[in-house]
Gaussian input, Z-matrix of N, CA and C with variables (Angstrom, degrees):
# hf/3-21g

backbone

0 1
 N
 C     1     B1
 C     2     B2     1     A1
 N     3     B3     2     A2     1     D1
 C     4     B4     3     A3     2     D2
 C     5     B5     4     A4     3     D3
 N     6     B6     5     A5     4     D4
 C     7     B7     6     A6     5     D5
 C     8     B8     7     A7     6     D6
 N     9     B9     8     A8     7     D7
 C    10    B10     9     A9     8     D8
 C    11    B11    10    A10     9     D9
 N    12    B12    11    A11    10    D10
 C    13    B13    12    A12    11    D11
 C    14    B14    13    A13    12    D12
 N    15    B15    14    A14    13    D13
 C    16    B16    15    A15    14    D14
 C    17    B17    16    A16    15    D15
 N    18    B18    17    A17    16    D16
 C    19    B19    18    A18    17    D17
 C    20    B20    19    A19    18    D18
 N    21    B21    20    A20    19    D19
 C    22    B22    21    A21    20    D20
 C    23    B23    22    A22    21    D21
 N    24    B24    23    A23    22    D22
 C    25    B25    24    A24    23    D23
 C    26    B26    25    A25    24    D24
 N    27    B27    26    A26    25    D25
 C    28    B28    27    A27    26    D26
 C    29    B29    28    A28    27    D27
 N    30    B30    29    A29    28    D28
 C    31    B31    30    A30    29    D29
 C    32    B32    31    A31    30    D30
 N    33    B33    32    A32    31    D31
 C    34    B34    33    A33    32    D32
 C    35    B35    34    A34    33    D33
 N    36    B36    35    A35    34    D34
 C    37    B37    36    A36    35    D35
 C    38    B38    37    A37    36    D36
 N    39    B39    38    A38    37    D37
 C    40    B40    39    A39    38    D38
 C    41    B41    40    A40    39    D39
 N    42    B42    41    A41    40    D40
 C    43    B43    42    A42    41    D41
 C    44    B44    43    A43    42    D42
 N    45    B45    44    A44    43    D43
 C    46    B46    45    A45    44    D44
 C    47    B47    46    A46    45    D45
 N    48    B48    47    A47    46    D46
 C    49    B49    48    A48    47    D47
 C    50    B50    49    A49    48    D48
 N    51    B51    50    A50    49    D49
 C    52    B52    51    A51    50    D50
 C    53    B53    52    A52    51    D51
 N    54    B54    53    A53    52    D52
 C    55    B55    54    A54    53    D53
 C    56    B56    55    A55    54    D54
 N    57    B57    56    A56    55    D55
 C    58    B58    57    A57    56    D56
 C    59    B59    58    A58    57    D57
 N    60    B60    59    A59    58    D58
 C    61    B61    60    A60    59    D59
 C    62    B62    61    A61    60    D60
 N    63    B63    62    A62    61    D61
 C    64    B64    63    A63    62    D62
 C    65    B65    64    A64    63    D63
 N    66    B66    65    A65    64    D64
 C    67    B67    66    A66    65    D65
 C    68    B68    67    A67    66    D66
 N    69    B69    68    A68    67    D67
 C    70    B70    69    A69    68    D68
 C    71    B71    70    A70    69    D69
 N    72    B72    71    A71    70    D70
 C    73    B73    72    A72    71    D71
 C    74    B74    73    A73    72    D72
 N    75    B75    74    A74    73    D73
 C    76    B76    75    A75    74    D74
 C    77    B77    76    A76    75    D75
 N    78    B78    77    A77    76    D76
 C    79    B79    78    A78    77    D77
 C    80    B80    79    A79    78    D78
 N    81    B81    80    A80    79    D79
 C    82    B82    81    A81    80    D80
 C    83    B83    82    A82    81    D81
 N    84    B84    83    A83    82    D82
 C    85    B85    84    A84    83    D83
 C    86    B86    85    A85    84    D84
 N    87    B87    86    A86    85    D85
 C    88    B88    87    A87    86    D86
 C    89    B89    88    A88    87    D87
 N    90    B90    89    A89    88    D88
 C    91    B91    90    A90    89    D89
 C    92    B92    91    A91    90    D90
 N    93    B93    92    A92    91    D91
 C    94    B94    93    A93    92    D92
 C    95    B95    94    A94    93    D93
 N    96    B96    95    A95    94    D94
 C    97    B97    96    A96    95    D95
 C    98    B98    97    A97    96    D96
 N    99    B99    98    A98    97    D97
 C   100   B100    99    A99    98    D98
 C   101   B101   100   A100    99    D99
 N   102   B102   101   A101   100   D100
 C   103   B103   102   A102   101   D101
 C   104   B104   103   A103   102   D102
 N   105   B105   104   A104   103   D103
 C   106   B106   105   A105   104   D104
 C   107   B107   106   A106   105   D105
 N   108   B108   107   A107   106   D106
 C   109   B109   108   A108   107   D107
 C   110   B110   109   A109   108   D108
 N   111   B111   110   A110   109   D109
 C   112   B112   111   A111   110   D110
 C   113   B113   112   A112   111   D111
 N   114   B114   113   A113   112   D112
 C   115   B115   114   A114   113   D113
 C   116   B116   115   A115   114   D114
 N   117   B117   116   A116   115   D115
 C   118   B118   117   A117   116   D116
 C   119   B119   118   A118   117   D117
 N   120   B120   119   A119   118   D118
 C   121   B121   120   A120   119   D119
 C   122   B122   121   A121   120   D120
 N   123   B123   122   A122   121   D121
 C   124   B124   123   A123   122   D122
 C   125   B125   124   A124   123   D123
 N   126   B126   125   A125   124   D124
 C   127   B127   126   A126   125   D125
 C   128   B128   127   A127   126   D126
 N   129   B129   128   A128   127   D127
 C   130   B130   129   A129   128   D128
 C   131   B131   130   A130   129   D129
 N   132   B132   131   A131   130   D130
 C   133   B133   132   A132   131   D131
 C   134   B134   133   A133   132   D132
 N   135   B135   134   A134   133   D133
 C   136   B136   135   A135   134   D134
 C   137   B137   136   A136   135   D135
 N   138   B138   137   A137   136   D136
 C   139   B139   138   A138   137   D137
 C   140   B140   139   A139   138   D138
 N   141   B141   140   A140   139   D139
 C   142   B142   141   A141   140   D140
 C   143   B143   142   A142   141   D141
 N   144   B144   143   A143   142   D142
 C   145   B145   144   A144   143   D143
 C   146   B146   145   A145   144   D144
 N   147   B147   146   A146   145   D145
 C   148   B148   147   A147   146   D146
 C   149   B149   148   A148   147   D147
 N   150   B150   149   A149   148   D148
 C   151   B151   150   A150   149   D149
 C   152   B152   151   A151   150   D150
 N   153   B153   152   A152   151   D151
 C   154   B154   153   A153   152   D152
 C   155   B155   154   A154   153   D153
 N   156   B156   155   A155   154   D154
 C   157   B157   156   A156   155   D155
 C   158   B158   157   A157   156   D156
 N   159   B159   158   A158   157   D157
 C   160   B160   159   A159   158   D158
 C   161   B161   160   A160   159   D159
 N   162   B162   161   A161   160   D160
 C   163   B163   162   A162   161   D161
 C   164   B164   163   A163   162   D162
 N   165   B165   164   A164   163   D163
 C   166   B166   165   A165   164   D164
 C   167   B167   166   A166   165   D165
 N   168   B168   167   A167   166   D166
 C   169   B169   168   A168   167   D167
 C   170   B170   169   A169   168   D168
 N   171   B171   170   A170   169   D169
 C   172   B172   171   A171   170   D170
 C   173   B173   172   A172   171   D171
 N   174   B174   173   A173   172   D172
 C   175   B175   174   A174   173   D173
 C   176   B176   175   A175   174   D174
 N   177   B177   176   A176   175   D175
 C   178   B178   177   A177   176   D176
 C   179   B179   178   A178   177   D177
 N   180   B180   179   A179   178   D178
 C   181   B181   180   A180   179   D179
 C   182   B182   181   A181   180   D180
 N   183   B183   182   A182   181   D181
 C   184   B184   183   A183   182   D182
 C   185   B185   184   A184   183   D183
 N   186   B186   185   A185   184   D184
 C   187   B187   186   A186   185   D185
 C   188   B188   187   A187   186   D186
 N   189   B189   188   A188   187   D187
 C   190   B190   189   A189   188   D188
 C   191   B191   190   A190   189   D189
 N   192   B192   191   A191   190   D190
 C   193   B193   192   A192   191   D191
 C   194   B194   193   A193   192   D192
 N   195   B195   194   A194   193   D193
 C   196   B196   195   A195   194   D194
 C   197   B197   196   A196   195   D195
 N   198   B198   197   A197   196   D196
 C   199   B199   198   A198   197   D197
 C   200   B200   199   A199   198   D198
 N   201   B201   200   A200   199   D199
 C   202   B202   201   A201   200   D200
 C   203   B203   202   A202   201   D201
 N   204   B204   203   A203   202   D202
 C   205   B205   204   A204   203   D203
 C   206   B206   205   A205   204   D204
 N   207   B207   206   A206   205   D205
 C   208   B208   207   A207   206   D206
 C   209   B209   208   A208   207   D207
 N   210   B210   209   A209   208   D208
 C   211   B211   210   A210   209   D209
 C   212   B212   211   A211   210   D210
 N   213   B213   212   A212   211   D211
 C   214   B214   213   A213   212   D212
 C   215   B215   214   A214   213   D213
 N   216   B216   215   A215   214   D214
 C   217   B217   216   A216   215   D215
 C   218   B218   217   A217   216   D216
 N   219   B219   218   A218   217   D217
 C   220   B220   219   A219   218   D218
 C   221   B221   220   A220   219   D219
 N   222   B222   221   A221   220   D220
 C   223   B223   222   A222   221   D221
 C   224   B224   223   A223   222   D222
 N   225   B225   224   A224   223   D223
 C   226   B226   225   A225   224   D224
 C   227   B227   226   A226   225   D225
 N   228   B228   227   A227   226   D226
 C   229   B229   228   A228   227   D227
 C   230   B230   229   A229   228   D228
 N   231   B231   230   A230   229   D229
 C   232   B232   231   A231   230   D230
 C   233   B233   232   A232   231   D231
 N   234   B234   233   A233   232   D232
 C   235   B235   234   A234   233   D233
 C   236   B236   235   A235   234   D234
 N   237   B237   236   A236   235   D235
 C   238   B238   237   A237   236   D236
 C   239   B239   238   A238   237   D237
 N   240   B240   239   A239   238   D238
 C   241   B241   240   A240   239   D239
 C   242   B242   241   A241   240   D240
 N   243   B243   242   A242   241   D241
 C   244   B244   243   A243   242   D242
 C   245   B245   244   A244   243   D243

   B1=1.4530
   B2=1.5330
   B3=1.3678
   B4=1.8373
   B5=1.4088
   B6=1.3998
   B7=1.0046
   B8=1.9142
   B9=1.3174
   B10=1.2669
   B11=2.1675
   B12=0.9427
   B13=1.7516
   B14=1.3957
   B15=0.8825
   B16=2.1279
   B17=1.6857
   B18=0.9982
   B19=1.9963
   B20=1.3302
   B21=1.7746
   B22=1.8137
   B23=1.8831
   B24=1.1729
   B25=1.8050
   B26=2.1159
   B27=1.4423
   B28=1.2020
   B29=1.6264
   B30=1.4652
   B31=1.3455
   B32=1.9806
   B33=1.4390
   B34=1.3197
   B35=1.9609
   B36=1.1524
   B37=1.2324
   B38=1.3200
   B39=1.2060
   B40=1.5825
   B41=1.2671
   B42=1.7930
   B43=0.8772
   B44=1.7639
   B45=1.5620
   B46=1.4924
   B47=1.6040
   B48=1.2625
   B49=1.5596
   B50=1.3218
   B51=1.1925
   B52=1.4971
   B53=1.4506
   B54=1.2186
   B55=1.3639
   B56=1.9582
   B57=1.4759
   B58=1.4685
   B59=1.6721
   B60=1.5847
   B61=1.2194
   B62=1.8233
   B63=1.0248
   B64=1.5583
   B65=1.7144
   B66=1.1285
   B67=1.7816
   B68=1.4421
   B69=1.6245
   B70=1.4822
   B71=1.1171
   B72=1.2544
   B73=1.3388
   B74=1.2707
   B75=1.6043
   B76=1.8872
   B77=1.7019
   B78=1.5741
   B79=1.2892
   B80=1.8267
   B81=1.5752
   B82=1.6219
   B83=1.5197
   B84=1.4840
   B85=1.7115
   B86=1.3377
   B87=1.9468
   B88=1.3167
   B89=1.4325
   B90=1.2072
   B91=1.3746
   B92=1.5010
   B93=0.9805
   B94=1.5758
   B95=1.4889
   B96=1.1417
   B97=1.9786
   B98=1.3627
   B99=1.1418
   B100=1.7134
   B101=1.6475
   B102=1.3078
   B103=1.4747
   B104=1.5046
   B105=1.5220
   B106=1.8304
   B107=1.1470
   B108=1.4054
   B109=2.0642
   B110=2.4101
   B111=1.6851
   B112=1.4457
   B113=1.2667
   B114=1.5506
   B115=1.8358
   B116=1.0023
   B117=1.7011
   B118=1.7246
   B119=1.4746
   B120=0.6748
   B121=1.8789
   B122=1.8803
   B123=1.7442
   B124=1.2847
   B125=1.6736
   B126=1.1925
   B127=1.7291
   B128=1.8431
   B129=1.3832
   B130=1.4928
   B131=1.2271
   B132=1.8382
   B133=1.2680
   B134=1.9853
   B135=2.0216
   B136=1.3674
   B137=1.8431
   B138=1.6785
   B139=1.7859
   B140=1.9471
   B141=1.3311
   B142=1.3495
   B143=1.6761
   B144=1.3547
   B145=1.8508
   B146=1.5111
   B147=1.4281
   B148=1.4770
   B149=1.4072
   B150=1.7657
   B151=1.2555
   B152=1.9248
   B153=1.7744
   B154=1.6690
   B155=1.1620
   B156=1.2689
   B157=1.9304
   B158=1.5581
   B159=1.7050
   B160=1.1707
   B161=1.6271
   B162=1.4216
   B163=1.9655
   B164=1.2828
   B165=1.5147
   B166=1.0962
   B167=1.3427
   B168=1.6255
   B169=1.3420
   B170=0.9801
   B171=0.9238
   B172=1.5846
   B173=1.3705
   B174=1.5420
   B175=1.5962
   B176=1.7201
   B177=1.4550
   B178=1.2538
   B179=1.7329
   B180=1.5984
   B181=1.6565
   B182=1.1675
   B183=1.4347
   B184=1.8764
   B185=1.0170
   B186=1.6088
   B187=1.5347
   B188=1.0603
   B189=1.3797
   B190=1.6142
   B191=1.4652
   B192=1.7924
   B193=1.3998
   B194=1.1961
   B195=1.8760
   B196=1.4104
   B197=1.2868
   B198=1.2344
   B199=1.6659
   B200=1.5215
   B201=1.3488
   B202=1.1938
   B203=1.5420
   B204=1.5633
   B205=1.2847
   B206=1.4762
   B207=1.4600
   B208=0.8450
   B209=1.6605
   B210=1.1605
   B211=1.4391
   B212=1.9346
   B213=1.6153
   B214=1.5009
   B215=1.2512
   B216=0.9906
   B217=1.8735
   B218=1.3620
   B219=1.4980
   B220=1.5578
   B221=1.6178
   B222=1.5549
   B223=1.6724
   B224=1.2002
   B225=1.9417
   B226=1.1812
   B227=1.5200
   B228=1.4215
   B229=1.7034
   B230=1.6538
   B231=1.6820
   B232=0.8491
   B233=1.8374
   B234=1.6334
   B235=1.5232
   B236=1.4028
   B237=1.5585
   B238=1.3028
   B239=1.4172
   B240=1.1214
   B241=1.7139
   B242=1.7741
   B243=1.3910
   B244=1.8933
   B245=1.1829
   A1=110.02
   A2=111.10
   A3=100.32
   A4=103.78
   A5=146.21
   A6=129.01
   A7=100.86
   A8=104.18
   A9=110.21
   A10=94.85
   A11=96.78
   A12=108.91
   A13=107.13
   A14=93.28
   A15=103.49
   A16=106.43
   A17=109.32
   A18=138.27
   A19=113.86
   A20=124.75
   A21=108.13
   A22=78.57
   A23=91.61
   A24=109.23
   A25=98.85
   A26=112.63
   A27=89.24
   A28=128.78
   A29=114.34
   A30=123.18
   A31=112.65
   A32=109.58
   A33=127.21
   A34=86.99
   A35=124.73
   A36=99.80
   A37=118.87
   A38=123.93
   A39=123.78
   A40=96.53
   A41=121.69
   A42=133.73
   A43=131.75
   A44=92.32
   A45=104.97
   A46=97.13
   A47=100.11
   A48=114.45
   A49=137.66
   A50=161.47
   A51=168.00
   A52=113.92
   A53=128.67
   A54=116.38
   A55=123.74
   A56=90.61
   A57=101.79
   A58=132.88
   A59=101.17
   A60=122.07
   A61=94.17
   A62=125.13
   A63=114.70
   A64=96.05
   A65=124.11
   A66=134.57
   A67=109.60
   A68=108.88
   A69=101.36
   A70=105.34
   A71=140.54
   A72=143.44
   A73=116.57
   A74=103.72
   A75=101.90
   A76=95.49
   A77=109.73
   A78=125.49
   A79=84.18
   A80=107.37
   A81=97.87
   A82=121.60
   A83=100.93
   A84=122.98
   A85=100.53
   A86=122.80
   A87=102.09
   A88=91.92
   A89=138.13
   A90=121.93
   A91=102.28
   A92=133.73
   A93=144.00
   A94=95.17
   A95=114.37
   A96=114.66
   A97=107.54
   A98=101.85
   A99=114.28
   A100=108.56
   A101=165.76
   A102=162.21
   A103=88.99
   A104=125.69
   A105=126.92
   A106=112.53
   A107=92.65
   A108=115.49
   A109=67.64
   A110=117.78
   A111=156.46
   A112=106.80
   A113=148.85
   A114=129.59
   A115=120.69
   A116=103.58
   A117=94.12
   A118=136.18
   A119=148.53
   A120=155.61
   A121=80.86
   A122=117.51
   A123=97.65
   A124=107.07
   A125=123.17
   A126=122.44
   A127=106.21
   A128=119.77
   A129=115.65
   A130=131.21
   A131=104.06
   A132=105.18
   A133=115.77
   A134=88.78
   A135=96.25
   A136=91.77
   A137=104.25
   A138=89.29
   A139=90.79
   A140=116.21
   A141=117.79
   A142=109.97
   A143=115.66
   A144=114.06
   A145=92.41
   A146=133.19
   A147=101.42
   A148=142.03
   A149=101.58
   A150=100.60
   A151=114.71
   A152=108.21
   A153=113.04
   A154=96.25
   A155=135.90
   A156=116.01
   A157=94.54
   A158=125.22
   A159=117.34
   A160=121.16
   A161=88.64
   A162=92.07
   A163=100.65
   A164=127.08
   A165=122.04
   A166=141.70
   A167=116.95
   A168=127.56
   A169=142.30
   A170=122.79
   A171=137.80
   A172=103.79
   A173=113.48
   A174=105.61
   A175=110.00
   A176=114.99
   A177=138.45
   A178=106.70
   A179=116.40
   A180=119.00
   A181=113.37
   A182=129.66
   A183=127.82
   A184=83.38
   A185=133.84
   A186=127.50
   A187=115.91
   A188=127.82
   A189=124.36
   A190=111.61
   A191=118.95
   A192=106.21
   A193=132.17
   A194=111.06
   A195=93.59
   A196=157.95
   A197=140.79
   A198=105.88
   A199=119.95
   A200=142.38
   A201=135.25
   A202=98.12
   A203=127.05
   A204=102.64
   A205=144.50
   A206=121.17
   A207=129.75
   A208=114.49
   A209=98.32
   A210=114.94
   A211=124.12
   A212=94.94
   A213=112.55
   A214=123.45
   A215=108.50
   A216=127.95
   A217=113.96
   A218=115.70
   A219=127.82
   A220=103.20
   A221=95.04
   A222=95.47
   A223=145.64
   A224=105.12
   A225=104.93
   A226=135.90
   A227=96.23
   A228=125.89
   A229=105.80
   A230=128.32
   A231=127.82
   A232=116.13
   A233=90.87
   A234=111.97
   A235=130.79
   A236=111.56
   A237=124.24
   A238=106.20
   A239=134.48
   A240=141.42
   A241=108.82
   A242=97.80
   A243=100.24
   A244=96.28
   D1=-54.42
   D2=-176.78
   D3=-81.63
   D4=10.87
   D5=172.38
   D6=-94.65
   D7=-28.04
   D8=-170.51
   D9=-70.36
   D10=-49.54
   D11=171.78
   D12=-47.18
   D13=-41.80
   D14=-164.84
   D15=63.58
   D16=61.10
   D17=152.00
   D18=-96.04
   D19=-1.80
   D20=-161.64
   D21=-100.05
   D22=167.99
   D23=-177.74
   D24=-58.56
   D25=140.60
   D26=-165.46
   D27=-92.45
   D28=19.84
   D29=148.92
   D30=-37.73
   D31=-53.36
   D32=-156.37
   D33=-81.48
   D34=-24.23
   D35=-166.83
   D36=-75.68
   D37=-13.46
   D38=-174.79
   D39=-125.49
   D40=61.70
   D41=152.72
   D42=-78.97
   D43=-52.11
   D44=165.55
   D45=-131.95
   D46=109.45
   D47=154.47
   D48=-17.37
   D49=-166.11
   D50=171.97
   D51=-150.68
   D52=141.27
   D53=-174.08
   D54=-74.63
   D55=-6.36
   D56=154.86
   D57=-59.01
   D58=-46.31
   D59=-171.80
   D60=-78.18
   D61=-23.35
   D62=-171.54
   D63=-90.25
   D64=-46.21
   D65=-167.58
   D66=-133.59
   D67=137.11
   D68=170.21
   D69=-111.97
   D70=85.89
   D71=118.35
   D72=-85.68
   D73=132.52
   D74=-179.96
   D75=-82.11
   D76=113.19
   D77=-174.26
   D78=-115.14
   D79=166.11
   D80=-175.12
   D81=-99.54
   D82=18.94
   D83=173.72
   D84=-126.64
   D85=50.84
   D86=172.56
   D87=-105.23
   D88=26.33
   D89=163.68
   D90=-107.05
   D91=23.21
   D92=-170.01
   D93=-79.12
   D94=160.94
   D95=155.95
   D96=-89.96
   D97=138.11
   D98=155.45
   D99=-29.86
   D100=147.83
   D101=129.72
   D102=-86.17
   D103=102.99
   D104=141.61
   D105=-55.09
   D106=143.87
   D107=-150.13
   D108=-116.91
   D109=94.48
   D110=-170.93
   D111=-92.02
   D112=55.16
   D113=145.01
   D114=18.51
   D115=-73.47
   D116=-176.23
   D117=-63.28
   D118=115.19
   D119=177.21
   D120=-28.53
   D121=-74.60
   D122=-143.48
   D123=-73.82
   D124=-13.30
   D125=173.08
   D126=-78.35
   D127=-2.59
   D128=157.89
   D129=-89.48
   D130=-11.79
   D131=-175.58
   D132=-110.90
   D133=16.50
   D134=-159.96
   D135=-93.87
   D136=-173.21
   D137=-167.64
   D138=-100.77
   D139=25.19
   D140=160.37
   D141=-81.30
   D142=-5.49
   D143=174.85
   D144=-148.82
   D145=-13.88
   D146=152.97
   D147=-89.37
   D148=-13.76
   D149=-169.24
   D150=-89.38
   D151=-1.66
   D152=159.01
   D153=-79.49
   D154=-11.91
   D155=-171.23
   D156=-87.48
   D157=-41.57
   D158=-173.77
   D159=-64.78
   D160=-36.06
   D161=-168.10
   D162=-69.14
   D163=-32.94
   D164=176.92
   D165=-57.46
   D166=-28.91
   D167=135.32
   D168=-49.74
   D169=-6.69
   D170=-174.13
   D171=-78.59
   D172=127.93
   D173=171.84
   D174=-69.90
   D175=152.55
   D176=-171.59
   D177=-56.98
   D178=-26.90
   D179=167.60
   D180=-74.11
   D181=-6.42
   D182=165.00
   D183=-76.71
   D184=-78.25
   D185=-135.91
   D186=-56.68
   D187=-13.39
   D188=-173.68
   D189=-107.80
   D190=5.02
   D191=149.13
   D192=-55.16
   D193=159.76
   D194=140.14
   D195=-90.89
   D196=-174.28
   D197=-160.97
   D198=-66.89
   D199=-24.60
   D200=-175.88
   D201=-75.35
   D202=-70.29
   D203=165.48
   D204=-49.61
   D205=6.95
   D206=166.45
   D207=-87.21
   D208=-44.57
   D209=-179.51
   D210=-56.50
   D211=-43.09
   D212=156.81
   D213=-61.12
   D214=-50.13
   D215=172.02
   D216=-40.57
   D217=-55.08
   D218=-171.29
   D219=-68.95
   D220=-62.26
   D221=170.13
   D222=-34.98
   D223=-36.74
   D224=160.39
   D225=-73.96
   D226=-41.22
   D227=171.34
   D228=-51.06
   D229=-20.72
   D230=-172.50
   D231=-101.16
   D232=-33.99
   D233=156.89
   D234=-49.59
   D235=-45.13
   D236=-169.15
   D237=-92.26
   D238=-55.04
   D239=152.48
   D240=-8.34
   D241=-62.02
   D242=-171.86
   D243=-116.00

């Protein structure tokens, strides 16, 4: 979420890309993250390639909370799932 905001210190922001930042065509997943296509087993299972697979599922009415309601939101969505 705050990286998607751009609030993290800005070393961290051009950590994982957006599919904007790679191509400019306004496609309707250009606010998506990049997912790196990772060799190693343990850098696929780290949240540098899981956590663009997660945000990316997320319907588009999370992403436009703010963070505490966002934060409740996930929790529940994560509660009710399992």
């Amino acid at each position: 979420y705050k990286l998607q905001m751009g609030i993290l210190p800005s070393p961290l922001l051009s950590l994982i890309p957006t599919n904007q930042d790679i191509h400019e065509l306004n496609t309707r997943n250009k606010e998506n993250f990049v997912v790196g296509n990772y060799k190693n087993h343990i850098v696929q299972q780290s949240l540098l390639s899981e956590g663009p697979k997660l945000w990316n599922k997320l319907p588009k009415t999370m992403k436009s909370l703010s963070y505490k309601s966002f934060c409740k939101k996930l929790k529940m969505t994560y509660i009710n799932t399992h």
